[in-house]
N, C-alpha and C positions, 0 to 999 in steps of 0.2 A: 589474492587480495580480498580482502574482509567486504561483503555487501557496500557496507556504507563508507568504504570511500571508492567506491565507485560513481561512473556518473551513469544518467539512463542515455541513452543513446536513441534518435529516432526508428521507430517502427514504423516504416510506409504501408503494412500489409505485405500478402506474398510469402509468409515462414508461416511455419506452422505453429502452433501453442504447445507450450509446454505439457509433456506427458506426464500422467499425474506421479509418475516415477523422478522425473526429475523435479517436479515441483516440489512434491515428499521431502527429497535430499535438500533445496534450498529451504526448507521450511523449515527445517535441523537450524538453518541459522537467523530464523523467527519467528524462535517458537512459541510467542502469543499471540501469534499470529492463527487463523483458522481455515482451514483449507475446505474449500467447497464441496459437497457429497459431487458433483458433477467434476469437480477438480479444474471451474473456469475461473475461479476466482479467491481471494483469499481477504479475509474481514478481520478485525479486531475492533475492541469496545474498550472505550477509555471513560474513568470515574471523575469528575470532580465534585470542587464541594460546592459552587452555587452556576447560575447562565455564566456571568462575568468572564470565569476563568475559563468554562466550556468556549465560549466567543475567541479566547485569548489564544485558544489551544489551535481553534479551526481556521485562524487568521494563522499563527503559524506553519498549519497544512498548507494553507495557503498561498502563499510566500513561499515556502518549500517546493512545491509542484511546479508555478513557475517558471521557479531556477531550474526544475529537470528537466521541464518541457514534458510531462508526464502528470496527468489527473485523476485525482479519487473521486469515486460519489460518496459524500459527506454527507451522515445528517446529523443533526444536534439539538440540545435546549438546555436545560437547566439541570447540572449535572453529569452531564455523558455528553460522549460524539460519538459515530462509529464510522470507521473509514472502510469503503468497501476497494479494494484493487483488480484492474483486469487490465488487457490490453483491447481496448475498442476495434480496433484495428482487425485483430486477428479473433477476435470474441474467445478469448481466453485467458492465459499469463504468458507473461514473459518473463523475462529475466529483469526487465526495468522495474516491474513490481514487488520484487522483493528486493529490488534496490531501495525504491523508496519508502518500502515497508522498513527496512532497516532503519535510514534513516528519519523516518517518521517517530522511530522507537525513543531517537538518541533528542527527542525531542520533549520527553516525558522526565 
């Protein structure tokens, strides 16, 4: 089944993060996405054209995360956002992250 329509599922801690082998492989399925030299987390950079739509985009993320139960560190202003992904929990990735890196994508 395709990233985004999956759901994330909770992480309590206790597994281990993903090797940067399997992050690699799910990163095939977002691939504007950027995968950290360390391989703990994965970012993208989004353009708009003034703050307004940047705001409209991060209230989106917002809203989005939520519903997963799963959170980005966002920063933003006028023009761009950039969404950083990791699992807190395990200080690395999971698989929920590039769930909602998926669908974060299907948001643009």
């Amino acid at each position: 089944m395709a990233l985004d329509q999956q759901s994330c599922v909770p992480c309590r801690g206790g597994v281990p993060p993903l090797t940067r082998a399997e992050a690699a492989r799910l990163l095939g399925e977002t691939p504007q996405w950027r995968l950290a030299d360390d391989a703990t987390q994965i970012d993208r950079e989004f353009a708009f054209k003034d703050f307004k739509a940047s705001l409209g985009f991060v209230n989106q993320v917002g809203a989005l995360a939520e519903q997963e139960g799963h959170h980005p560190d966002i920063t933003f202003g006028w023009g761009y956002a950039k969404v950083v992904l990791y699992t807190h929990k395990i200080h690395g990735l999971h698989q929920n992250d590039f769930i909602l890196a998926a669908k974060i994508d299907r948001l643009i």
